[in-house]
Every structure is written in structure tokens, then in C-alpha cells.
C-alpha positions in Angstrom: -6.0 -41.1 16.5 -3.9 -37.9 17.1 -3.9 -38.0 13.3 -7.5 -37.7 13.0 -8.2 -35.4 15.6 -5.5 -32.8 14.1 -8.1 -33.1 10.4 -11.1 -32.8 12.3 -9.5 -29.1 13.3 -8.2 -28.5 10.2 -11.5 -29.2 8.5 -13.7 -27.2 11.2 -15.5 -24.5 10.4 -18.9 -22.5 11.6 -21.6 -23.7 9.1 -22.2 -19.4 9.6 -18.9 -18.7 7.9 -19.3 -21.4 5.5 -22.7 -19.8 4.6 -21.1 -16.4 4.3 -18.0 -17.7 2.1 -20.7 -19.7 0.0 -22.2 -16.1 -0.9 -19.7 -14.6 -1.4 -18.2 -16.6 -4.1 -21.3 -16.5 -5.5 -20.9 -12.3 -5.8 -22.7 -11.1 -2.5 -21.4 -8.1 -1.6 -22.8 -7.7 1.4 -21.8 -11.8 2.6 -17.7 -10.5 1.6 -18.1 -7.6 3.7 -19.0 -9.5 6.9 -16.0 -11.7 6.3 -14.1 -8.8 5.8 -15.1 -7.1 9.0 -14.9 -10.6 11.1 -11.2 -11.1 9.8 -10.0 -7.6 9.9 -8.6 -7.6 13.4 -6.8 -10.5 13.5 -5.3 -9.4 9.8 -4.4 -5.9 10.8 -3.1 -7.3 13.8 -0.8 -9.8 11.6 0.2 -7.1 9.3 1.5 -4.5 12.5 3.8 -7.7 13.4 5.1 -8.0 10.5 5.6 -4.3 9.1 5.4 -2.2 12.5 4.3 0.3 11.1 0.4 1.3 11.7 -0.3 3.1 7.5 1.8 0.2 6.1 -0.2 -2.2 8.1 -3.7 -0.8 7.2 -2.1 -0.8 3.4 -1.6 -4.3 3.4 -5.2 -5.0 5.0 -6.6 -3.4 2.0 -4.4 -5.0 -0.2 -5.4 -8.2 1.5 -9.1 -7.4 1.0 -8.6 -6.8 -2.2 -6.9 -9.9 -4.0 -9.0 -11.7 -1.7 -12.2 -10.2 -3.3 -10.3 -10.9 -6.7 -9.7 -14.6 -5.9 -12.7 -15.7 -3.7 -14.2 -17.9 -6.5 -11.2 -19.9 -6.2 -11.1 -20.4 -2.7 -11.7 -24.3 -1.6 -15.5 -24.2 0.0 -15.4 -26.5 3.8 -12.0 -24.6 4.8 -12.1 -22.2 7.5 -11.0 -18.4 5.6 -8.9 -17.0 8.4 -5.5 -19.0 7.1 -6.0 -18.0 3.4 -5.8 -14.7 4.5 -3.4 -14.7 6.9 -1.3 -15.9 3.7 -2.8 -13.5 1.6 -1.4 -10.8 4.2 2.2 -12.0 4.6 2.7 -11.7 0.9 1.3 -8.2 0.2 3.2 -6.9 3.7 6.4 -8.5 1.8 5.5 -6.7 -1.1 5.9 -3.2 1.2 8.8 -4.3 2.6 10.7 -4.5 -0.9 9.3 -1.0 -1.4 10.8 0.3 1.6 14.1 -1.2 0.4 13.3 0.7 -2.7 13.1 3.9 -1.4 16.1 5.8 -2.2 14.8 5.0 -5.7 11.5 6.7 -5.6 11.9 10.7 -5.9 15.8 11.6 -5.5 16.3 9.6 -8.5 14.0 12.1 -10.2 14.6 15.1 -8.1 17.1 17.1 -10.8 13.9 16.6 -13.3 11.7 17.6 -10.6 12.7 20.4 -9.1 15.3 22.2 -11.3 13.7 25.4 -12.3 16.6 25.9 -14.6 15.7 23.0 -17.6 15.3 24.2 -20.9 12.2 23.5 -22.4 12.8 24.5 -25.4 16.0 23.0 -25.8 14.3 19.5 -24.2 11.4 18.3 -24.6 11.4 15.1 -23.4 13.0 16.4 -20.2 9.9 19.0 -19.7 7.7 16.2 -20.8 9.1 14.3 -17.7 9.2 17.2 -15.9 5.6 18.2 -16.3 4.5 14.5 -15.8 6.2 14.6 -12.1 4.8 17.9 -10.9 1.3 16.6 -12.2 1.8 13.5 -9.8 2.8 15.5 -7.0 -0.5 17.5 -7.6 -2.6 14.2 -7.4 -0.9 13.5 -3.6 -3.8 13.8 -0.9 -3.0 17.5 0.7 -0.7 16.2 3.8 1.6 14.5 1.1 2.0 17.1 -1.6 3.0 19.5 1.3 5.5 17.3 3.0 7.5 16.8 -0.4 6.9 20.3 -1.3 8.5 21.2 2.2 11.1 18.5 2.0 11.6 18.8 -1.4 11.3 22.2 -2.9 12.3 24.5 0.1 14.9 21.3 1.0 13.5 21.5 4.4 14.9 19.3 6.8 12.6 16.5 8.6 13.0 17.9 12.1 11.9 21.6 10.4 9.3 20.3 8.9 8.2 18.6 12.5 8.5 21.8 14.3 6.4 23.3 11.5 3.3 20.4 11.4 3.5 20.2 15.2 4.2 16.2 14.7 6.9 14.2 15.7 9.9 13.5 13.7 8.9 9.8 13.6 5.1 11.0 12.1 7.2 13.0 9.3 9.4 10.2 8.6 6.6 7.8 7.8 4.6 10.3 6.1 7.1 10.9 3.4 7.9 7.4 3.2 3.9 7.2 2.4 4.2 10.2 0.2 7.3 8.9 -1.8 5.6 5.1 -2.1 2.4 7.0 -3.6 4.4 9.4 -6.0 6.9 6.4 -7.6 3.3 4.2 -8.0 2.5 7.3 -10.0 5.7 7.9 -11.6 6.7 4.5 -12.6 3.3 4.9 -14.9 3.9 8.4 -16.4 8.0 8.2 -16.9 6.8 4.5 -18.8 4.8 6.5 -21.4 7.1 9.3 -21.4 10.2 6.2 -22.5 7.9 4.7 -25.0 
């Protein structure tokens, strides 16, 4: 009997939300966006657990969103969505942690490419190909990014300077260039690929 009650629960699910998920794998828009905004707290709220950290958070709600929106047509109709998601979630906030471990890969590994104003051109062109293809990435950074690395990076600012500078504290700057480096070495990976082929 306990059995049967526990399937009944499983198996529950408003015939609202069933509606919406029924319309949604059949490509309404609209029907995905109110699942989206129904679910949202409870996944950004899932995400902050695991990451603590508010941007990574709300990146791996969008990331979540998205494969969702990818994989909806293969999502088992009569099944509350909430779980699925909540799955969906763990994996892409995994995916950030990895970055993080990552990080002392992203830029520094670069940085003598970067920002040495002394490389010979002329004498290397696959260096200034590299070279050109890393300030072009740093130039597609949304503005608060570009002029964190620049600071940190460039004018080897340190992160409580740069604090002092932004008015923000040193734990704002810390997960700023984090952000900053995660975007730049999404970009990088990319451009050093063609520049190796």
C-alpha cells in the first residue's frame, strides 16, 4: 500500500503543467516560457546551493533553460518537469565547477602572447596571428570585463587596486575576473583552434 501511494506521487502532476509541457514539445514558445518562469526559482535556488556564487548560478539557470529547450521533445509526457530539471541543473553547475578548477588555465597561460608588446611580427607570424586573435577576444568582453583584464592584466594591477578604483569590493573583483577569464578562454579555446590547424 505504501508502495502504491509513493507511484501515485511520483506520477502526479497538474493537468495545467501537463498542458503546458504538451505544448511545448510540440514547439510553443510561449507554453516553454511559462515553464520556464514557474521553474526558475526553485532552479536558481538549486544552482546558488550548489555553486554559491549568484553570476555562476544565473549561468547555469540559462544553461539549464537551454538544453532543456534542446531536449523537451524527449521528455517523457505524465511526469511532473521540476525533477528533470533539477537534474538538468546539477550537471551544467558541475560543468562550472570544472571551469573554476580550470582557471589558472584560461589567460596566464596566454598572457606572454597577450600582452608582450615586444613579439616580433615579422619574425612570427603565427605568434602575431595568436596574438591578434587574443586582443580581438578581449575586445568582444562586455565593457566591465574588458576593463577588469585590461586593469589586471595590462597595467598588472592588483585586485584590491582595482577595488579601490571600481568602488567594489574585493570579493565583486574576484568574481568578475573569474567571469571575465571563463568568457575570454570560451573565446580563445575557438580562435587558438584555428590558429593550430
Amino acid at each position: 500500500m505504501g508502495v502504491d501511494r509513493k507511484n501515485t506521487t511520483l506520477k502526479k502532476i497538474p493537468a495545467w503543467e501537463e498542458h503546458l509541457i504538451a505544448r511545448a514539445q510540440a514547439g510553443e514558445t510561449v507554453a516553454f516560457e511559462l515553464l520556464v518562469e514557474m521553474h526558475r526559482p526553485a532552479i536558481l535556488a538549486h544552482a546558488s546551493r550548489i555553486l554559491r556564487d549568484s553570476e555562476d548560478a544565473q549561468d547555469a539557470v540559462q544553461d539549464t533553460f537551454l538544453k532543456a529547450c534542446r531536449a523537451i521533445g524527449n521528455f517523457k509526457s505524465g511526469r511532473p518537469m521540476l525533477p528533470w530539471l533539477m537534474r538538468i541543473c546539477s550537471n551544467c553547475s558541475v560543468d562550472i565547477i570544472r571551469a573554476r578548477r580550470n582557471r589558472s588555465e584560461n589567460i596566464e597561460t596566454y598572457e606572454h602572447v597577450l600582452f608582450d608588446e615586444r613579439i616580433d611580427v615579422a619574425n612570427d607570424l603565427e605568434t602575431s596571428i595568436t596574438s591578434d586573435t587574443l586582443r580581438a577576444a578581449i575586445s568582444r568582453l562586455p565593457k566591465r570585463y574588458r576593463e577588469i583584464i585590461l586593469m589586471r592584466h595590462y597595467r598588472h594591477m592588483d585586485v584590491n587596486e582595482i577595488a579601490d578604483v571600481l568602488g567594489k569590493p574585493e570579493g565583486t573583483i574576484k568574481s568578475w575576473l573569474f567571469r571575465a577569464r571563463a568568457l575570454l578562454r570560451k573565446d580563445l579555446d575557438g580562435g587558438l583552434t584555428v590558429v593550430s590547424a
